[in-house]
C-alpha positions in Angstrom: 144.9 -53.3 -31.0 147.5 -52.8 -33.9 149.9 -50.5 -34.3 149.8 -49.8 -37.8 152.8 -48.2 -39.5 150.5 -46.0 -41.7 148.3 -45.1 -38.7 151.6 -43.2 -36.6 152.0 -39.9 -36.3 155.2 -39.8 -37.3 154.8 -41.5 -40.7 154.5 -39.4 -43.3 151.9 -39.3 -45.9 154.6 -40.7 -48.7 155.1 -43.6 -46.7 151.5 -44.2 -45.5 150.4 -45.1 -48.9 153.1 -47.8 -49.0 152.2 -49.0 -45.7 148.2 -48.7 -47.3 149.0 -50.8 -50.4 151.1 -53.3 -48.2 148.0 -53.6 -45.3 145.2 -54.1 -48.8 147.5 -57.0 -49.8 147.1 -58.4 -46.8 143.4 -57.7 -46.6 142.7 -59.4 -50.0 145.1 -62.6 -49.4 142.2 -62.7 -46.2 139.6 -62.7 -48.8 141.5 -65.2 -51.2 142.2 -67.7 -48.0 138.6 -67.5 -47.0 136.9 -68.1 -50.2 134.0 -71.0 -50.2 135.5 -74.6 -50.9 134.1 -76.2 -53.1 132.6 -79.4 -54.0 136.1 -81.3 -55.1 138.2 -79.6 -52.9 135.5 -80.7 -49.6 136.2 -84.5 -51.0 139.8 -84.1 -52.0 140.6 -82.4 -48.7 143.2 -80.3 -50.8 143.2 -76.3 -51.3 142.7 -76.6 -54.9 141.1 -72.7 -55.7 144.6 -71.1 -57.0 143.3 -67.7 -55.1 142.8 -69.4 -52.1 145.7 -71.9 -52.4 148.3 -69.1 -52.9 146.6 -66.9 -49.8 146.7 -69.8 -47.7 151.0 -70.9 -48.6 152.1 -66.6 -48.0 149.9 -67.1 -44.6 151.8 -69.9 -43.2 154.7 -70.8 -45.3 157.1 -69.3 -43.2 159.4 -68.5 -45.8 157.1 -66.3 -47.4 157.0 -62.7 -48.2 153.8 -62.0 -45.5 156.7 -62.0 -42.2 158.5 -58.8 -44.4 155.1 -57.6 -45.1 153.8 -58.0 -41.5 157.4 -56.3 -40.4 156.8 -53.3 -42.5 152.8 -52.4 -42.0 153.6 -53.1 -38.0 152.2 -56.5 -36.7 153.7 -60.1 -35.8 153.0 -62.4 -38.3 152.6 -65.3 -36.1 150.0 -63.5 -34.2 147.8 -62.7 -37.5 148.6 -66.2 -37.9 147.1 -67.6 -34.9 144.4 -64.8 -35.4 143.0 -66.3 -38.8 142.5 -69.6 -37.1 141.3 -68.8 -33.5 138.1 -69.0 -32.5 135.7 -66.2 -33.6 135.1 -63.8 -30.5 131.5 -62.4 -30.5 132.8 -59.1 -30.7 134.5 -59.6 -33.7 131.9 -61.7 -35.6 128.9 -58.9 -35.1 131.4 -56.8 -36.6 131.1 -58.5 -39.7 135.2 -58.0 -40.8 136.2 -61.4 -40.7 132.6 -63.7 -39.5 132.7 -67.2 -38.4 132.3 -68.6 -41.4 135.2 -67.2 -43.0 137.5 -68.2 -40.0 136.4 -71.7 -40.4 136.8 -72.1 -44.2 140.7 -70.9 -43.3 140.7 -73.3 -40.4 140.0 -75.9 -42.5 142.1 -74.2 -45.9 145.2 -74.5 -43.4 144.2 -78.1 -42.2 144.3 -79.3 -45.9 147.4 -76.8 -46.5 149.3 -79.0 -42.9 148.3 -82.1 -44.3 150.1 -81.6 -48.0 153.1 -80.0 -46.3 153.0 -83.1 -43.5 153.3 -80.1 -40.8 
């Protein structure tokens, strides 16, 4: 389980709207990184949706702004990291948050994203 900055008792509510705004961020680069390939980008192998492509580079370039972001709403980055590309526990997936399907399109988003960075 997390331990979100903006879930503490001892934030204050000033603070947990930051921590909010920082944690949807991070929500909607999830979104972004897991959108549907597409044709061209499933034969060129390459992340080539600019949404997706920029979710997928603040994810795992490791110079990004996601490990202050990570610092500040309260997680490790590299965890979230290995997170996005594990395999989906069945807990999880009937959840609905993050499905299967979603995991695998980063899976393969950060394949293609290794490959152009020869990682």
């Amino acid at each position: 389980m997390l331990d979100l900055a903006s879930t503490r008792l001892t934030t204050g509510e000033d603070f947990a709207g930051y921590y909010r705004l920082l944690a949807a961020v991070v929500a909607q680069a999830v979104s972004d990184a897991s959108r549907s390939l597409t044709a061209e980008e499933k034969e060129r192998r390459m992340n080539l949706d600019g949404d997706a492509h920029h979710a997928i580079n603040w994810f795992f370039d490791k110079s990004s702004s996601f490990e202050a972001y990570s610092k500040l709403i309260g997680f490790s980055a590299e965890g979230f990291r290995k997170a996005l590309i594990a395999p989906t526990p069945e807990a999880i997936d009937e959840q609905k948050r993050f499905t299967s399907t979603q995991r695998r399109i980063v899976r393969i988003r950060h394949e293609f994203y290794r490959v152009a960075h020869e990682l």
